[in-house]
C-alpha positions in Angstrom: -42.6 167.9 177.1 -38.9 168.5 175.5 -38.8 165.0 175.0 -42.2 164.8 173.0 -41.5 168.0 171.3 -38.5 166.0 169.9 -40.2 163.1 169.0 -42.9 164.8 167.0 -40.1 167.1 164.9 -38.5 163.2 164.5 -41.3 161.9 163.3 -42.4 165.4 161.0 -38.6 165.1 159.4 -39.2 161.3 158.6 -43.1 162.4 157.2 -41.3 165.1 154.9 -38.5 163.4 153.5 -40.7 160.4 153.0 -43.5 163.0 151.1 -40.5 164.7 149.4 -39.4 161.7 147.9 -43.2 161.0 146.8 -44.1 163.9 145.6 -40.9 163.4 143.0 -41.7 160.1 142.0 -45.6 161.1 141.2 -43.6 164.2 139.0 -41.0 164.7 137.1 -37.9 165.8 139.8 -36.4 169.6 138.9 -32.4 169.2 138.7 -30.3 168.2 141.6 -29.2 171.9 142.8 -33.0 172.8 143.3 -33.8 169.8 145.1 -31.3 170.3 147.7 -31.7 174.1 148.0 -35.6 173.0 148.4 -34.8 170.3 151.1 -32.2 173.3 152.6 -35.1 175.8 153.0 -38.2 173.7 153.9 -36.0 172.0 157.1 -35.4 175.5 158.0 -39.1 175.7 158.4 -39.8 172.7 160.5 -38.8 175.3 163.6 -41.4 177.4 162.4 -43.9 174.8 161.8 -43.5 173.2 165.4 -44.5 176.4 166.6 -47.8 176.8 164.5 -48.9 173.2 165.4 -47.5 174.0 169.3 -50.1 176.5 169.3 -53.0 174.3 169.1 -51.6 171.6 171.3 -52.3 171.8 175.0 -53.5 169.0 177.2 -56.8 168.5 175.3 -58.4 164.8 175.8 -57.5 163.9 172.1 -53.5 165.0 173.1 -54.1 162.6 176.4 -56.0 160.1 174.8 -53.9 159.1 172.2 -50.7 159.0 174.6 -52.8 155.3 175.8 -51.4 152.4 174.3 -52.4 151.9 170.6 -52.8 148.6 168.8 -53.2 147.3 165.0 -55.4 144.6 166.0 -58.3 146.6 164.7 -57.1 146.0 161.3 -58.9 142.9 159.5 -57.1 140.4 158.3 -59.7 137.4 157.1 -62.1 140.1 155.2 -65.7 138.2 154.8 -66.1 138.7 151.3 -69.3 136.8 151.0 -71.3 138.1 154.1 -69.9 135.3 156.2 -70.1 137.3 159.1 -71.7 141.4 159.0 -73.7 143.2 161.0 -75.2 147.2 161.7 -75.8 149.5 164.5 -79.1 150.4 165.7 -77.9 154.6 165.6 -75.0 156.0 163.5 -73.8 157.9 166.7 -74.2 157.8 170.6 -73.9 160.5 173.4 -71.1 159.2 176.1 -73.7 157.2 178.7 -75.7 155.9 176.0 -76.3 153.1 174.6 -76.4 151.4 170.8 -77.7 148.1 169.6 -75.3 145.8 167.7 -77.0 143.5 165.1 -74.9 141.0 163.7 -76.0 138.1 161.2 -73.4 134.9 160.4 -73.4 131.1 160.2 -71.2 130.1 162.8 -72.2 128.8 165.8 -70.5 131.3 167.9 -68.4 134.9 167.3 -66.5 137.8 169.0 -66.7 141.3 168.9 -63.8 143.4 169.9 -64.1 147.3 169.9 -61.8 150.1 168.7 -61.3 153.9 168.6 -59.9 154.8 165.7 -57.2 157.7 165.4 -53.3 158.1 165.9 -51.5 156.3 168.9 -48.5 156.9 167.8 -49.2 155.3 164.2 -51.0 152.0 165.0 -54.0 153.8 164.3 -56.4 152.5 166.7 -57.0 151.9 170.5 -58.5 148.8 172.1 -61.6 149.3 174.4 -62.7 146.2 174.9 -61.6 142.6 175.1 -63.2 139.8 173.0 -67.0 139.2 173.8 -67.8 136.3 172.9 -71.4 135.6 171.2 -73.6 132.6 170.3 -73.7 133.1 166.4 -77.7 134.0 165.0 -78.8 133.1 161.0 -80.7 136.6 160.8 -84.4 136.4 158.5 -83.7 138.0 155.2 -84.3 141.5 154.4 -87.7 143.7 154.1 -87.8 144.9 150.4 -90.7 147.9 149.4 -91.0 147.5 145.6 -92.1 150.9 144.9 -88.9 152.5 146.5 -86.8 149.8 146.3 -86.1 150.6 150.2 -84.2 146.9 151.5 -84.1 147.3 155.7 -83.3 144.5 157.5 -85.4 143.5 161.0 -82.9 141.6 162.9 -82.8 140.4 166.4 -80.7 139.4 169.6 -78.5 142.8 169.3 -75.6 143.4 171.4 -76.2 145.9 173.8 -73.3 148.3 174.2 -73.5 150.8 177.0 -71.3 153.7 177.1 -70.4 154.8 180.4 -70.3 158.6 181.1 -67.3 159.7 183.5 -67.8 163.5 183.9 -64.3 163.7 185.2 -62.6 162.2 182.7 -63.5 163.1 178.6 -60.6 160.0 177.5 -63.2 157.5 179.1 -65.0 156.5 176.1 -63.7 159.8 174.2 -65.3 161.3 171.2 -64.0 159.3 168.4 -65.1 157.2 165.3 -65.3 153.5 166.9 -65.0 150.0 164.8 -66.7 146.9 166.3 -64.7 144.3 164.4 -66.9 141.4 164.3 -65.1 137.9 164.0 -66.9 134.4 163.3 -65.6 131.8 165.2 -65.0 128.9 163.1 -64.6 130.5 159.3 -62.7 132.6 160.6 -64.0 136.0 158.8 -64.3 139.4 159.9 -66.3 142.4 159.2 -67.2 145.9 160.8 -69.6 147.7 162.4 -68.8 151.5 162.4 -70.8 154.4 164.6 -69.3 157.2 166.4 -69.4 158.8 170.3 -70.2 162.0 170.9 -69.8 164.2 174.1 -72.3 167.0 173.6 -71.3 168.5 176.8 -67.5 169.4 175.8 -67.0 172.5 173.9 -64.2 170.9 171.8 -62.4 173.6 169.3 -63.0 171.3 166.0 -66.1 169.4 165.3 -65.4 166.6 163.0 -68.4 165.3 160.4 -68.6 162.0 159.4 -70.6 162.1 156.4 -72.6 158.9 156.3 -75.2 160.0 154.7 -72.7 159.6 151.4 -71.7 156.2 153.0 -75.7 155.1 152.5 -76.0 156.4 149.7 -73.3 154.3 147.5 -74.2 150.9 149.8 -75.8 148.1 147.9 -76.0 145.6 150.1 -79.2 144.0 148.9 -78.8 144.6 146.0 -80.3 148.3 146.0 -78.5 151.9 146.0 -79.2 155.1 145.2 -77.1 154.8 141.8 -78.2 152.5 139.1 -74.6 151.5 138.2 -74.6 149.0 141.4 -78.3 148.0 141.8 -80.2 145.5 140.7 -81.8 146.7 137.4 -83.1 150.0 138.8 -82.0 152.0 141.7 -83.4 152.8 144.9 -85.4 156.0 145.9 -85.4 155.1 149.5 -82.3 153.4 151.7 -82.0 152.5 154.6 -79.4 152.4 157.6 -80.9 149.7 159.3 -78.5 146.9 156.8 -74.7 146.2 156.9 -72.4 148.2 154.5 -71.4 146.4 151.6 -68.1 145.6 150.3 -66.0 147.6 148.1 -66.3 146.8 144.2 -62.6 146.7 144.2 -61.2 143.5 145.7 -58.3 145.1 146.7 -60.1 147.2 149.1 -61.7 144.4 150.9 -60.1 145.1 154.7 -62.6 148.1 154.9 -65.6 146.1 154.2 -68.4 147.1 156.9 -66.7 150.1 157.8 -68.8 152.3 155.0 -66.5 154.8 153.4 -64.2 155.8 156.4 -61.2 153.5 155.4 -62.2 152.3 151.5 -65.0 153.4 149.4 -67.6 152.1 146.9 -66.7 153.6 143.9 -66.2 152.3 140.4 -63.0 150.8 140.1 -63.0 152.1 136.3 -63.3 155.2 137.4 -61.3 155.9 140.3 -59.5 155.3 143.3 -61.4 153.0 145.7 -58.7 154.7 148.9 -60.9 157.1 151.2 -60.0 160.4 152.4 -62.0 160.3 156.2 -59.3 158.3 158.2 -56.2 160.0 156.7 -57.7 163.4 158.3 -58.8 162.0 161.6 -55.6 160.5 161.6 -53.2 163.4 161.0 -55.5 165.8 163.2 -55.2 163.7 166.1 -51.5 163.6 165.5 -51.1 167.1 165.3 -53.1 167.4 168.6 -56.0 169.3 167.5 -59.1 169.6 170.0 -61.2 167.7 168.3 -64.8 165.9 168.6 -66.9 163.9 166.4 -70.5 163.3 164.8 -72.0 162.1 162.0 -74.8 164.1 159.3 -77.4 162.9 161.0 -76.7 164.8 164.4 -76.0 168.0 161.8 -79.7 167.1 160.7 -81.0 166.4 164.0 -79.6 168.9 166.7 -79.3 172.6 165.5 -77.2 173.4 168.1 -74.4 171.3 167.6 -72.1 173.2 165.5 -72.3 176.5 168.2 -71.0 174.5 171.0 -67.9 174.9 168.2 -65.2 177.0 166.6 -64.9 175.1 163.3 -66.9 172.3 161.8 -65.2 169.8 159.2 -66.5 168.5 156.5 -64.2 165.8 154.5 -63.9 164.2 151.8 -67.0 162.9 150.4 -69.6 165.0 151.7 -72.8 164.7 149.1 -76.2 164.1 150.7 -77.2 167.3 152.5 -80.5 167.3 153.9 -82.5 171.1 153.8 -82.4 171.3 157.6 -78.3 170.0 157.5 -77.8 172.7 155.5 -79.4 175.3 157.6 -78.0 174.3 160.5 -74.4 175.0 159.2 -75.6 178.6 157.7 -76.8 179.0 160.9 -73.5 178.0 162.7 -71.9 180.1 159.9 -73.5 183.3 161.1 -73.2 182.7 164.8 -69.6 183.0 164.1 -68.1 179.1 163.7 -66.1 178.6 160.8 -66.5 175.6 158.1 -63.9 173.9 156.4 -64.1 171.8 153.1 -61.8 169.3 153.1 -63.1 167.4 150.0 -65.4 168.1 146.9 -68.8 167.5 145.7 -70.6 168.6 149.1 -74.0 169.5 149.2 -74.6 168.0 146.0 -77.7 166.0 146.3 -80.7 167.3 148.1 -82.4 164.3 150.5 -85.0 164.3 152.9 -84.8 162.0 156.3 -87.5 159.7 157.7 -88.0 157.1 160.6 -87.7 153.9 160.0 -91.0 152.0 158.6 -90.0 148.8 160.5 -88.4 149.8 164.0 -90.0 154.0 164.1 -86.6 155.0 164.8 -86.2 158.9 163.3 -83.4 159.5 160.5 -83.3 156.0 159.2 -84.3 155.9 155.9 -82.8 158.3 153.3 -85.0 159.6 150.9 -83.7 160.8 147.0 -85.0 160.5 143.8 -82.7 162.3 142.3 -82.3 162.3 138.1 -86.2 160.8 138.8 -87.1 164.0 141.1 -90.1 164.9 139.0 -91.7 161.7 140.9 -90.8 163.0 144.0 -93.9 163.7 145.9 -93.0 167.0 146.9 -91.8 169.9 144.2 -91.1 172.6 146.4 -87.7 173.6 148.3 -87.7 169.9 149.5 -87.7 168.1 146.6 -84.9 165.7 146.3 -82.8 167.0 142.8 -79.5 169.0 142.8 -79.0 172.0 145.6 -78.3 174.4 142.6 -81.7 173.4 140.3 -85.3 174.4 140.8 -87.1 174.1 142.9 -84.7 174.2 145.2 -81.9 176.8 144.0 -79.6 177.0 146.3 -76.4 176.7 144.5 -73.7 175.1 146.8 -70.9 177.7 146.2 -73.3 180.2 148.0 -72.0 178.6 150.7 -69.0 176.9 150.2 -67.3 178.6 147.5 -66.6 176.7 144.8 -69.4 173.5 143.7 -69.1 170.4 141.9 -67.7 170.0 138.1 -66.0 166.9 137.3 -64.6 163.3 137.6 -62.4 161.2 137.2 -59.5 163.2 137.7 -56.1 162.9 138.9 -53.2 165.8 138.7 -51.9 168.5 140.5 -53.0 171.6 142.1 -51.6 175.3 141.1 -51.4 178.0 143.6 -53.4 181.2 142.2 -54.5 184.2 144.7 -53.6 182.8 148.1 -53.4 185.1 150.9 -50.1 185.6 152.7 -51.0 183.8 156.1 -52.2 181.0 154.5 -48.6 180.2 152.8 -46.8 181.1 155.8 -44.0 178.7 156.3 -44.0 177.0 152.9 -42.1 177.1 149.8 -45.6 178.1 148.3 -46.2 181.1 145.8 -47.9 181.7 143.0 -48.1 179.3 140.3 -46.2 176.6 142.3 -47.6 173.0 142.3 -48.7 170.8 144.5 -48.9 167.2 142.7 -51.5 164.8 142.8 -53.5 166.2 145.4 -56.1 167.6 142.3 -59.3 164.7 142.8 -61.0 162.0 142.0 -63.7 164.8 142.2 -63.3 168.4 141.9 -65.1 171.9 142.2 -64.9 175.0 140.5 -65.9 178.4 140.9 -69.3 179.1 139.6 -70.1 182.6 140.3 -72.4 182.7 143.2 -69.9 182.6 146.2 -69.5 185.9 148.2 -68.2 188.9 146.5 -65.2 188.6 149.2 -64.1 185.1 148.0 -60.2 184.4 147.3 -59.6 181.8 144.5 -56.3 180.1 146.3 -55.6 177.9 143.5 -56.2 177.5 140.2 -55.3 174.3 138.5 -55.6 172.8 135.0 -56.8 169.4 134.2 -58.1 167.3 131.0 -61.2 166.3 131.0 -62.8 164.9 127.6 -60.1 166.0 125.7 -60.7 169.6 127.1 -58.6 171.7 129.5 -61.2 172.5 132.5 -59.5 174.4 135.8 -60.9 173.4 139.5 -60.2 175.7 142.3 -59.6 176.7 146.0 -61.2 179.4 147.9 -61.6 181.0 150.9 -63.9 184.4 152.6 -64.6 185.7 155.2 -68.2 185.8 156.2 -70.3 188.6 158.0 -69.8 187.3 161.0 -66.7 187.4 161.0 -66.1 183.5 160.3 -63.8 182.3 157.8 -64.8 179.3 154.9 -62.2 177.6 153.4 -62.7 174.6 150.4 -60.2 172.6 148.9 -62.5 172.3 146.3 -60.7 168.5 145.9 -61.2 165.3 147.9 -57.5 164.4 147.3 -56.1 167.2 149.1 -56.4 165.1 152.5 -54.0 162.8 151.0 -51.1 165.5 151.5 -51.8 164.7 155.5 -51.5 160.6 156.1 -50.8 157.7 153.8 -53.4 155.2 155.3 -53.9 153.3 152.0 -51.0 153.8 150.1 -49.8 151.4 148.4 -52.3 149.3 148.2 -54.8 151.6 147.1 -53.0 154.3 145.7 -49.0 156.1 145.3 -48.7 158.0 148.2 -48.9 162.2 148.0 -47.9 163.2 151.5 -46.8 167.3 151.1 -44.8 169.0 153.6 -46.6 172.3 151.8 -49.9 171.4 152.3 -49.5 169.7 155.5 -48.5 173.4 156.6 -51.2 174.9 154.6 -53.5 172.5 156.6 -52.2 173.9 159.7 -52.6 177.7 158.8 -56.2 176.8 157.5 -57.2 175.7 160.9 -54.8 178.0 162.9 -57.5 180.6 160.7 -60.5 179.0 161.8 -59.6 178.3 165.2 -59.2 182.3 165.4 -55.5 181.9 166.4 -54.2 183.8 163.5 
């Protein structure tokens, strides 16, 4: 244990100086004396911080699981930029002992599929499950297209039928993770993913993490069709579906994520931002800190109301923006039976959208439904119309919940520390009016004025915006039950925690300060504090 305890403080110096010297670069440096009184103080933390993070690690399944042999052989390195090999899963998550369909479409006679979890291992970043199976390639029938809706589903056959087995006795056997299939043609070459995640609904875990692929649907035009106009063909779609691959990134740069939806790149404008994601940085760092963690997607949140109370904390991160009514009922619900939330992103619960079964296969929760700037078509106008959370006839504002809601993008700066409560800047430099750089982004909320009178604004920061100064902020209550809710009120902040993506995709922003912050957050949440 001494001997892991060591490593890990090894590895957080290396993580700090590395983020120091980041953080500098992204900012103009102060003068020499306070950089090295700085560097002085914050190592005299890291005994400090080894205990907070010592708290929360015991021998949880996530602490045993990723002490197995990692690998980077998830990572692609032929991307199939034009749909030379690509492919979907029949469910976006499975129960351990399940089992999930595999569809995969390509030209080449023949191709393998290799399966990964995805989180830490000691920085590799993924662990092989599987060998190579090896497939007899299938020329799949094009795509179903419903002009009204603009709904493109595909009706492939021959899946690949992956069981996952169920060992009571052992929660690392299949454990509850975010898995890749990386799909690879045999004679171009290519490669693409399939992404779904395992859930074990019979452990308790402390954390419940969201993966929010509702968003992920949402922005993917393969076929043409999403539900923005900027990336569909001539008008967008009102219905999509999640029976059809996940397209490529706009930006070519972020081509190795392509199938993977939004977990590792996403599909926004390269004009406009960014194309890194925020999803994988967090899994990652969590798993490195040791957290008790488990996973789902949206659609369980949709689907099971009793999910989050089998929970301390549930996590929503980075780019959570499609909320369903009964999603967000679910997490009030959780919220009052006493499991805290935690907003590690911006512009959640944006969009109102209503679930359906699939028209082809009858599956439930496979078609997305949102007309969104076109609501008055909708066919329903009450509380289920598909338009913004905080319009009629809906009117639920997303801050009632959360704390802060959406207000603006593009934007790229720095975060300043306002009102934050003592335990939450324990063992930092932190205190009013310090800054965090370039954590402030690519999308960012602000106070609106319907959050709980109790409501904190941690930070406080400044940005431009059309020439104006605007401010986003951070927040945090306490709830009646006795829960707390905590928002970054920033997708960018989860940059502070793991640099998956930098540089290719971005300057890196790794933060000793916020990594701490992180940790006081969830020690809050977790009830430890």
């Amino acid at each position: 244990m001494k001997t892991q305890v060591k490593s890990r403080r090894r590895q957080f110096l290396k993580s700090f100086f590395f983020g120091l010297s980041a953080t500098f670069s992204f900012r103009v440096a102060a003068n020499a004396r306070d950089l090295q009184n700085s560097k002085i103080r914050l190592t005299q933390q890291i005994e400090d911080h080894s205990d907070t993070v010592k708290s929360v690690r015991t021998s949880n399944p996530i602490v045993i699981e990723n002490q197995k042999q990692g690998t980077t052989d998830w990572q692609l390195t032929n991307p199939a930029t034009k749909q030379e090999i690509e492919g979907y899963a029949s469910l976006t998550s499975i129960n351990r002992g399940g089992k999930i369909s595999l569809f995969v479409n390509t030209n080449d006679p023949t191709y393998t599929i290799e399966i990964f979890r995805m989180g830490w291992y000691d920085g590799t970043g993924g662990r092989r499950i599987t060998d190579k199976i090896a497939l007899s390639g299938i020329k799949q029938p094009p795509p179903v297209e419903d002009k009204d809706s603009g709904l493109i589903e595909c009706d492939w056959k021959n899946p690949y039928i992956l069981n996952i087995p169920y060992n009571s006795n052992d929660a690392t056997d299949w454990a509850s993770g975010v898995y890749l299939a990386k799909l690879t043609a045999s004679k171009s070459g290519k490669q693409s993913y399939i992404i779904f995640v395992v859930r074990d609904d019979a452990r308790n875990s402390d954390i419940l993490f969201q993966q929010s692929v509702t968003t992920y649907q949402a922005y993917n035009n393969w076929g043409n069709k999403s539900l923005y106009r900027w990336n569909s063909r001539r008008i967008q779609a009102y219905q999509v579906s999640f029976n059809r691959p996940y397209s490529k990134s706009p930006n070519p740069a972020a081509a190795y994520g392509v199938g993977a939806g939004e977990f590792l790149t996403n599909f926004q404008p390269t004009s406009r931002t960014s194309t890194a994601g925020w999803e994988y940085n967090m899994v990652r760092w969590l798993e490195k800190s040791g957290y008790d963690v488990s996973y789902a997607t949206n659609i369980d949140t949709h689907a099971n109301h009793n999910l989050l109370l089998s929970h301390k904390a549930f996590l929503s991160v980075g780019h959570d923006e499609y909320w369903s009514w009964q999603m967000r009922e679910n997490v009030e619900t959780a919220l009052k039976n006493k499991v805290s939330l935690g907003f590690f992103g911006a512009n959640t619960c944006f969009w109102q959208i209503r679930l359906d079964l699939s028209p082809i296969t009858k599956v439930p929760y496979r078609t997305i439904i949102a007309y969104k700037e076109n609501a008055a078509l909708d066919y329903y106008q009450d509380h289920r119309n598909t338009t913004l959370w905080r319009q009629s006839p809906v009117q639920r504002p997303e801050d009632a919940l959360i704390g802060v809601m959406y207000d603006s993008d593009p934007v790229d700066d720095e975060i300043v520390i306002d009102n934050a409560p003592a335990w939450l800047l324990s063992n930092t430099s932190l205190t009013k009016g310090s800054v965090l750089p370039g954590l402030l982004g690519y999308e960012v909320d602000r106070m609106f004025g319907n959050a709980p009178a109790n409501t904190i604004r941690v930070a406080h920061s400044p940005y431009r915006y059309k020439g104006r100064t605007r401010y986003a902020d951070m927040t945090v209550y306490t709830a009646s039950s006795g829960a707390t809710v905590f928002a970054t009120g920033s997708m960018q902040w989860v940059w502070s925690l793991d640099d998956y993506n930098a540089p290719k995709l971005r300057s890196s922003r790794l933060n000793l300060d916020a990594q701490q912050m992180t940790h006081n957050v969830l020690a809050r949440l977790l009830k430890i504090v």
